[in-house]
N, C-alpha and C positions, 0 to 999 in steps of 0.2 A: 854361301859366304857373301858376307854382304859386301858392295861396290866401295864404300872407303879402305874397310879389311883386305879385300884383294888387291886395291892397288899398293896397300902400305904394305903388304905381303911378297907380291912380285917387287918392289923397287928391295928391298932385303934382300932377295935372293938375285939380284940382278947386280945390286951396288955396294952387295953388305959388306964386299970383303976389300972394297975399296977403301970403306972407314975406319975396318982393322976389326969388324963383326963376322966372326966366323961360321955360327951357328946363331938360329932360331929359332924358337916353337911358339905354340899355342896352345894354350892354358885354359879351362874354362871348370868355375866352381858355382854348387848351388847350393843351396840348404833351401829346407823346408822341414814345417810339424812331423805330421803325419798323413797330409795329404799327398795319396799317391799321386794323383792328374798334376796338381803344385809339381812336383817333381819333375816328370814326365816332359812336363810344357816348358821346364828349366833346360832338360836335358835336351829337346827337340832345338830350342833355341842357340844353343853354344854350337851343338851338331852344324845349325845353317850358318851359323860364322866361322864355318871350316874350323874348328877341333875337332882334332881325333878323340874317339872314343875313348882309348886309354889311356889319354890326358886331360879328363873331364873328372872333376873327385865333388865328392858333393856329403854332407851328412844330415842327418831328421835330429834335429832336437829344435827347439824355440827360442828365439831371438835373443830372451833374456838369458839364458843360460851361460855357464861357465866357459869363456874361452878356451883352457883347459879339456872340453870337454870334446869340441871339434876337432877330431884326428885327422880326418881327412884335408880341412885346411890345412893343418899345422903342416902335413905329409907334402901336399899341394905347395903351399909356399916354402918347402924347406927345396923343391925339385927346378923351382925356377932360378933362371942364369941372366945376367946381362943381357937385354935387347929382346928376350922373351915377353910374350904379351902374355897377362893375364883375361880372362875376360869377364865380368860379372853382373847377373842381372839390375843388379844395383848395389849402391854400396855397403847399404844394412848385413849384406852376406858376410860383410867383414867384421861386424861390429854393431851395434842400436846406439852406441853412445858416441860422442861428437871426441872424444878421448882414443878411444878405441880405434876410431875409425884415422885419425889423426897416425894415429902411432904405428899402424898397419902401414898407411900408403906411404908414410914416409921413408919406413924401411924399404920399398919397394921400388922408391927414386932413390935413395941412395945408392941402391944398387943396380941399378940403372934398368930397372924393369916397366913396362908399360902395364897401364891400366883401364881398362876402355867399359865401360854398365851398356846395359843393352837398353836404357830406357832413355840413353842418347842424353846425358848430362855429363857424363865424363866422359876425355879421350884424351888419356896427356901425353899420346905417339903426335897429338896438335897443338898440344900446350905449354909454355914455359910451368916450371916448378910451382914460381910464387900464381900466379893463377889457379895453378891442383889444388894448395895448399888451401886457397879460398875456398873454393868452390867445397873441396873435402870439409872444411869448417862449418860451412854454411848447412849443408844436406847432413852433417851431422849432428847439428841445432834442431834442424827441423825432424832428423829423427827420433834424438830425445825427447823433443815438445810432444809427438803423436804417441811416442809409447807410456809416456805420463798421462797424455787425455786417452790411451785405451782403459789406463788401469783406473783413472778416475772415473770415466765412463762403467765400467766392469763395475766398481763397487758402488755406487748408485744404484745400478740394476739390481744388484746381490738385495743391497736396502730396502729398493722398493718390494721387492719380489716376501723378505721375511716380511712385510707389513702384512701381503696378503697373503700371509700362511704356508709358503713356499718354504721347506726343510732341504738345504744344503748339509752337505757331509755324505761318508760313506752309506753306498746303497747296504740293506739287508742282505744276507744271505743265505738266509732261512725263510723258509714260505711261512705263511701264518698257521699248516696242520702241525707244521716242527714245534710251533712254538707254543700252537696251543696243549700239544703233548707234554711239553716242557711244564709249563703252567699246572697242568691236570695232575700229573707227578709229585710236580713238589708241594701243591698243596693238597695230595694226599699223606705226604709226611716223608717223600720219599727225599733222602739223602742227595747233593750236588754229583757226587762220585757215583753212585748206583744212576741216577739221572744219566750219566754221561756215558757210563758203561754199556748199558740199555740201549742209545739211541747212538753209540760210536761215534762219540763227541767228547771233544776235551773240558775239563771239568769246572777250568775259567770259561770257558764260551758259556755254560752253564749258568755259571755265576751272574757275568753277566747280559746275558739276555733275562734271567730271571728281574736283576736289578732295573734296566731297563723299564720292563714290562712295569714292573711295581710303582716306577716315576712316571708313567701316562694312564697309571690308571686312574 
């Protein structure tokens, strides 16, 4: 647990009941893609600012994706109470958009819940509101602006890469003896459905991989 956490943690359980706070916990959420270590080094980190295990919720989908789609947030922020700390590696876990992320923490002051990123830019258990409210603005600006230059950066590369004959889209699924079977077949006269019967293949795959084949050749 890190040395500001512990002391805003003991003065709580030492003075909380003098302010009319009766309980509090500690909160800690991550997301990541699919990289497991990304995870891992999420979950390591909340672990050493003292959350408990089974108040760490975290979900794998990509930044952009549907708010909707985060249960575990949703689960996560439906369990916190007054005076409860959240904890997060940064704000983007809430949100990529400067909207998003606005409309999260503020729900989370209104309810008088704390919020503190572990890459030491927010801590509003030190901040007045209107200061969050900034700072939450500002790094939500800046999260917008990088996730528009990855995607612009992304499709440049895609650009350049079709110049030099780089083929995006689904990989094959068929090795090329499948296909040269395919081929041999039907331009011995053999029917799409015997084709398919033969090699226990559905008789559109048949279709097209034949059509395919016929446009590269």
């Amino acid at each position: 647990m890190s040395k500001g956490i512990e002391i805003w943690y003991k003065n709580i359980l030492l003075y909380g009941n003098r302010f009319g706070v009766e309980s509090m916990a500690l909160y800690g959420y991550w997301r990541c893609s699919t990289n497991l270590q990304d995870q891992e080094r999420q979950v390591i980190a909340l672990k050493e600012e003292g959350v408990p295990e089974e108040n760490i919720y975290g979900d794998k989908i990509t930044g952009t994706s549907n708010y909707g789609d985060r249960e575990k947030l949703s689960k996560c922020l439906d369990l916190l109470e007054q005076d409860d700390l959240l904890i997060l590696e940064d704000l983007t876990r809430l949100g990529r958009t400067m909207v998003t992320m606005l409309v999260e923490v503020n729900n989370l002051i209104e309810r008088g819940v704390y919020i503190k990123t572990l890459d030491g830019r927010l801590d509003s258990s030190l901040m007045n509101e209107e200061i969050v409210r900034l700072i939450v603005g500002v790094m939500g600006y800046a999260a917008e602006c990088e996730l528009r230059n990855i995607k612009h950066r992304t499709a440049e590369g895609r650009a350049v890469a079709k110049t030099r004959g780089v083929k995006f889209g689904r990989k094959r699924q068929f090795d090329q003896y499948q296909i040269a079977e395919i081929m041999k077949k039907r331009n011995q006269g053999e029917g799409y459905g015997a084709i398919a019967k033969s090699l226990g293949m559905k008789k559109s795959t048949i279709q097209m991989i034949v059509k395919r084949e016929a446009v590269a050749a």
